[in-house]
DSSP file (Angstrom, degrees, kcal/mol; ACC not computed):
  #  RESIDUE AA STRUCTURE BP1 BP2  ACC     N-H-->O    O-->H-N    N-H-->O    O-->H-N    TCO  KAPPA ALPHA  PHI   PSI    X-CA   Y-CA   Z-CA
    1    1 A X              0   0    0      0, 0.0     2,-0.5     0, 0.0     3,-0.1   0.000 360.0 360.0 360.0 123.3  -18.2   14.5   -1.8
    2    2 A X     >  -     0   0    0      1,-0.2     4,-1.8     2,-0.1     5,-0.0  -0.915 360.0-175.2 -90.5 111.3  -16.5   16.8    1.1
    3    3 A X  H  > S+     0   0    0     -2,-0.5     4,-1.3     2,-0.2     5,-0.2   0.815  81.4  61.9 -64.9 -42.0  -13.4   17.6   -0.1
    4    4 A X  H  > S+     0   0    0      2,-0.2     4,-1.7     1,-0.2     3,-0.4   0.904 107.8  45.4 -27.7 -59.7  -12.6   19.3    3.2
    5    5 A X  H  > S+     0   0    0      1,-0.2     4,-1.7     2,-0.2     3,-0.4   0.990 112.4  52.0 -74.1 -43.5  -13.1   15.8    4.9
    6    6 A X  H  X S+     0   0    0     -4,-1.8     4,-3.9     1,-0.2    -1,-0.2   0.804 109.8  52.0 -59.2 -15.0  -10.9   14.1    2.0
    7    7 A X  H  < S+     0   0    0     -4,-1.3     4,-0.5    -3,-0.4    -1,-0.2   0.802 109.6  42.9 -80.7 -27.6   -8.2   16.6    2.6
    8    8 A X  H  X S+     0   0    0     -4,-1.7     4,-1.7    -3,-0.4     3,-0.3   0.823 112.4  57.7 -85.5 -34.3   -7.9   16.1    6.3
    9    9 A X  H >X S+     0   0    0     -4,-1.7     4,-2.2    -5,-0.3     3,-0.7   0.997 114.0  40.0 -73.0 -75.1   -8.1   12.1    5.4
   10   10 A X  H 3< S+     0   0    0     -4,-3.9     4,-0.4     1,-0.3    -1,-0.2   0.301 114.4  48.7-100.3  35.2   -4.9   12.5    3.0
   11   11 A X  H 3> S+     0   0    0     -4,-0.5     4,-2.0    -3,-0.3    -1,-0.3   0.546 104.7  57.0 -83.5 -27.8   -2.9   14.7    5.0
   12   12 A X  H << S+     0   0    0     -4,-1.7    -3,-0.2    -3,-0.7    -2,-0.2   0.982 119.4  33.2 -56.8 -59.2   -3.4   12.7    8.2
   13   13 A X  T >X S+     0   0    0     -4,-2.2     3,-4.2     1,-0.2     4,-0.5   0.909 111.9  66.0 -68.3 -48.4   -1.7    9.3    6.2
   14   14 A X  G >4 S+     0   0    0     -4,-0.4     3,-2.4     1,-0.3     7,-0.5   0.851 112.5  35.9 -65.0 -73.8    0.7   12.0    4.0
   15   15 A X  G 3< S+     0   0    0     -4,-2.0    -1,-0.3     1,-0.3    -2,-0.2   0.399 117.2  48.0 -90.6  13.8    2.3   12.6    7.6
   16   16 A X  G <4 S+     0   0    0     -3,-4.2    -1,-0.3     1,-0.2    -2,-0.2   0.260 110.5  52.3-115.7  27.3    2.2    9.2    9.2
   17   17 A X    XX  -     0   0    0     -3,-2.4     4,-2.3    -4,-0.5     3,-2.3  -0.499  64.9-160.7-149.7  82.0    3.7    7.2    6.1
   18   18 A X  H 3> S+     0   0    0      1,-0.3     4,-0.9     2,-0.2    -1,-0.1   0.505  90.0  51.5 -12.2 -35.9    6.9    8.6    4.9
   19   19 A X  H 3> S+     0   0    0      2,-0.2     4,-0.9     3,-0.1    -1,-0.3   0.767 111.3  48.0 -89.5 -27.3    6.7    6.8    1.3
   20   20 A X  H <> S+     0   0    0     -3,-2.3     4,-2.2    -6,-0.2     5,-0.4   0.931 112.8  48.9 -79.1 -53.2    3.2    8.2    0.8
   21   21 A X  H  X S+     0   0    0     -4,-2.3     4,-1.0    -7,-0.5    -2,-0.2   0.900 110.9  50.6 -46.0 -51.7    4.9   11.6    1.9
   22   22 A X  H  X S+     0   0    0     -4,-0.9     4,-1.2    -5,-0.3     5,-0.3   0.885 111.1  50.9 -50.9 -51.2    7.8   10.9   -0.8
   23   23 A X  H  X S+     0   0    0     -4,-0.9     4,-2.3     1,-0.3     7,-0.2   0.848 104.9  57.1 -90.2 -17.4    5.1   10.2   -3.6
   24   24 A X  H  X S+     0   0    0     -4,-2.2     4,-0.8     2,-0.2    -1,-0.3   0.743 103.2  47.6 -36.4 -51.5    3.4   13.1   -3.0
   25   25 A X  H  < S+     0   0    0     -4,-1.0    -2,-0.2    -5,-0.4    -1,-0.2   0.815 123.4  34.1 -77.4 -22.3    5.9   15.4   -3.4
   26   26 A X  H  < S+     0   0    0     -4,-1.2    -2,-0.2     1,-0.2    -3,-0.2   0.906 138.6  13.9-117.7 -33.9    7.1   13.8   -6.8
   27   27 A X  H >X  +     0   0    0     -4,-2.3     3,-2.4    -5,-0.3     4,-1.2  -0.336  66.5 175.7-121.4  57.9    3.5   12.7   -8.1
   28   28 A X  H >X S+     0   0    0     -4,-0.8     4,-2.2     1,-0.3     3,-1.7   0.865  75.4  53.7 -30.4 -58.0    0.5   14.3   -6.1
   29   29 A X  H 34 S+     0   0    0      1,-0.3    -1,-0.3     2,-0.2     4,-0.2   0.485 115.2  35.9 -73.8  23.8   -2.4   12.9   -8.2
   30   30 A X  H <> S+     0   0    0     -3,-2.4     4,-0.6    -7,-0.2    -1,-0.3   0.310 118.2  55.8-132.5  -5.7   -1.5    9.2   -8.0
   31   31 A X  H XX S+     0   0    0     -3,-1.7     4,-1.8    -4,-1.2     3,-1.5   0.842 112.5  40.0 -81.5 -74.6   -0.4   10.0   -4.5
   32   32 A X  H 3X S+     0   0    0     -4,-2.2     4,-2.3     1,-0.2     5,-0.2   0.898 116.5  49.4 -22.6 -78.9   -4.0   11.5   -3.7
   33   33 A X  H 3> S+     0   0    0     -5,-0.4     4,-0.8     1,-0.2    -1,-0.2   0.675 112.0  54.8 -53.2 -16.1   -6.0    8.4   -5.8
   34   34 A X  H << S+     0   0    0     -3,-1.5    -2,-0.2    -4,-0.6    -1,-0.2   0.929 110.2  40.7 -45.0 -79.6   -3.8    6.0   -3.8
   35   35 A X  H  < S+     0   0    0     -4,-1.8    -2,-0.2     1,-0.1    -3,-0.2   0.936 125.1  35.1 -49.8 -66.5   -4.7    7.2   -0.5
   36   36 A X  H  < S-     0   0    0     -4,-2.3    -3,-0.1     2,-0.1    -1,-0.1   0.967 101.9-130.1 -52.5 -71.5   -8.5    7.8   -1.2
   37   37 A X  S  < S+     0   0    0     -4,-0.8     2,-0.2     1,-0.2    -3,-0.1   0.513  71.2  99.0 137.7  -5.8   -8.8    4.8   -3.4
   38   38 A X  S    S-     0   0    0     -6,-0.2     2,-0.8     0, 0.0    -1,-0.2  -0.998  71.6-134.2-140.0 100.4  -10.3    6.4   -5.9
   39   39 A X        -     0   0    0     -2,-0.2     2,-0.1    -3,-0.1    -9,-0.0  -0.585  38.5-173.1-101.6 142.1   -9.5    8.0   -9.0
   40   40 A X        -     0   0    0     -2,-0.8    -7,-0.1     1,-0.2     2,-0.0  -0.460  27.8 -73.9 -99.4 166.2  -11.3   11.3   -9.0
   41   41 A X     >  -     0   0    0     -2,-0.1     4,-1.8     1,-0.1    -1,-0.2  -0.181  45.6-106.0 -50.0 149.1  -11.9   14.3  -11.8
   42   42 A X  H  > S+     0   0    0      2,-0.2     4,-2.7     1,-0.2    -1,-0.1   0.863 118.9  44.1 -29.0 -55.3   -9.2   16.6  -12.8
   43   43 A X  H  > S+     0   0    0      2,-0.2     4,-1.9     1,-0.2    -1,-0.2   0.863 110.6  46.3 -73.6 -40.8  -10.5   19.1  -11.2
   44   44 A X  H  > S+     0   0    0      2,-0.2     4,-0.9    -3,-0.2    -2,-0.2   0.655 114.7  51.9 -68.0 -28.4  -11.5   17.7   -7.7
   45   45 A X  H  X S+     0   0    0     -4,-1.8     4,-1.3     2,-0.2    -2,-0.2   0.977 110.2  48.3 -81.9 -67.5   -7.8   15.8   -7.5
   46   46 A X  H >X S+     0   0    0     -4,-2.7     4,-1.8     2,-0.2     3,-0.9   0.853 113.0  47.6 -49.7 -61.6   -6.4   19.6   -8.4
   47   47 A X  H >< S+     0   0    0     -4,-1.9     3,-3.3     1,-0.3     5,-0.3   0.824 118.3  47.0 -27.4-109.0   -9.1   21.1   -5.1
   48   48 A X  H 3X S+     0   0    0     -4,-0.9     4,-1.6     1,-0.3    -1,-0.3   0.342 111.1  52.3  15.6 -66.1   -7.4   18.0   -3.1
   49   49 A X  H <X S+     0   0    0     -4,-1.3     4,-2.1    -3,-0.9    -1,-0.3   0.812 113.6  34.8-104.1 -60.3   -3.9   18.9   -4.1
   50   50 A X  H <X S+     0   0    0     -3,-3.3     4,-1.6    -4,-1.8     3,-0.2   0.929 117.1  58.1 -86.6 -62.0   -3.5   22.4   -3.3
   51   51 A X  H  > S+     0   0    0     -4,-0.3     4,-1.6     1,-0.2    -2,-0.3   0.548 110.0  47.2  14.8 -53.0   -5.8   21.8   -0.2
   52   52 A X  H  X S+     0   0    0     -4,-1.6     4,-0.7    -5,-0.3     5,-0.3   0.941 109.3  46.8 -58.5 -86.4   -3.4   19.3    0.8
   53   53 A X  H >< S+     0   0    0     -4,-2.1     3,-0.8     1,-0.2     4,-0.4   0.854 113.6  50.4 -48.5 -30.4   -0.3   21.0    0.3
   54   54 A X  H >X S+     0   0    0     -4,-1.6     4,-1.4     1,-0.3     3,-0.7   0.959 107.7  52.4 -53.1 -57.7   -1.7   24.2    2.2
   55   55 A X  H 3X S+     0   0    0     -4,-1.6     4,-1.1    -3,-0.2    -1,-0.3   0.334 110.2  47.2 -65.6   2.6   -2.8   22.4    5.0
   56   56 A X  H << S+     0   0    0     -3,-0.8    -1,-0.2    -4,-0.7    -2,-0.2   0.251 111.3  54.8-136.0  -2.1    1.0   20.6    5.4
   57   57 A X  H <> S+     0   0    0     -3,-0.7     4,-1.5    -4,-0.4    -2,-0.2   0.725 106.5  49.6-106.2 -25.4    2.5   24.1    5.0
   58   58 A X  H  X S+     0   0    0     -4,-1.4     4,-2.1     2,-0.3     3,-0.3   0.929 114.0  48.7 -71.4 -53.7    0.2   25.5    8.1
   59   59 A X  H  < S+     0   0    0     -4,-1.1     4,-0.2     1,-0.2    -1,-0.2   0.547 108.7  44.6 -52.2 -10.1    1.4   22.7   10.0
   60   60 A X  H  > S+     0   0    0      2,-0.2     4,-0.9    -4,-0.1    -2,-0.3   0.800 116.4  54.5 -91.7 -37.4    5.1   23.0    9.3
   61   61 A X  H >X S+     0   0    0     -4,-1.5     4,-1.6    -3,-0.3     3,-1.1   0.972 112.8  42.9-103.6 -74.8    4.3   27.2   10.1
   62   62 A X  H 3X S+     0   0    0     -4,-2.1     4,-2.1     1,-0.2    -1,-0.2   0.683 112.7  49.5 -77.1  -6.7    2.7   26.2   13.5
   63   63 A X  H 3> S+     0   0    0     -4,-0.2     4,-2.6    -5,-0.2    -1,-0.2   0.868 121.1  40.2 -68.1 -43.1    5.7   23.2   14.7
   64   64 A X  H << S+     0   0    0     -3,-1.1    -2,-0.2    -4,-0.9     5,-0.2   0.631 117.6  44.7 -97.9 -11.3    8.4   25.9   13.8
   65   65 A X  H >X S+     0   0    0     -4,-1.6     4,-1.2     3,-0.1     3,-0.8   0.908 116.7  47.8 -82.1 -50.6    6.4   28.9   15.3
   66   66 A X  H 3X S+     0   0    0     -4,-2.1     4,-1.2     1,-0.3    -2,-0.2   0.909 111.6  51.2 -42.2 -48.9    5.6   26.5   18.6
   67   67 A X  H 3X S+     0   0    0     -4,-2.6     4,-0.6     2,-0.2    -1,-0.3   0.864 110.9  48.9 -64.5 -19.6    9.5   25.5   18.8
   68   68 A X  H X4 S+     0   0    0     -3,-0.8     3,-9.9    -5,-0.2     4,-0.4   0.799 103.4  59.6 -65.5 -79.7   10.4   29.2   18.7
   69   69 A X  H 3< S+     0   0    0     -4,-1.2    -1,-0.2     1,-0.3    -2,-0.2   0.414 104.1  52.0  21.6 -60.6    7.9   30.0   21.3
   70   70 A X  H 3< S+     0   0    0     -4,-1.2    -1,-0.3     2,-0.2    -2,-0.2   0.475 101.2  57.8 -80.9 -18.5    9.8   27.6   23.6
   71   71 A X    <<        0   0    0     -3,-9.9    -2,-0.2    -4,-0.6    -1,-0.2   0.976 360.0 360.0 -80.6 -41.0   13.3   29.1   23.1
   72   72 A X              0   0    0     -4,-0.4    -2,-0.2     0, 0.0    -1,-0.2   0.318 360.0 360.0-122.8 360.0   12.0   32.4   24.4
């Protein structure tokens, strides 16, 4: 299993489906086993999870650095 590739998978849906986005924030692992399809180990759903959230904080980093960028 490439977790890498599952991460990219349920961040993609996390930011084009608002309710998915929503259930995330307030239940990650049934948001995660929802999206795949799948319910995974503890431990791979935890990998997933911060993975996730990392990647969705590096994209909110580069939107707000890119909008500075543009004032100046």
């Amino acid at each position: 299993m490439d977790i890498k590739e599952k991460i990219e998978s349920v961040v993609e849906k996390i930011t084009k489906d608002p309710s998915i986005k929503e259930q995330f924030e307030k239940e990650p692992v049934k948001a995660i086993e929802k999206v795949l399809g799948v319910d995974l180990p503890d431990d791979v759903v935890e990998k997933v999870i911060e993975g996730v959230k990392a990647k969705l904080t590096v994209d909110t980093l580069s939107d707000v650095a890119g909008a500075i960028k543009k004032l100046f």
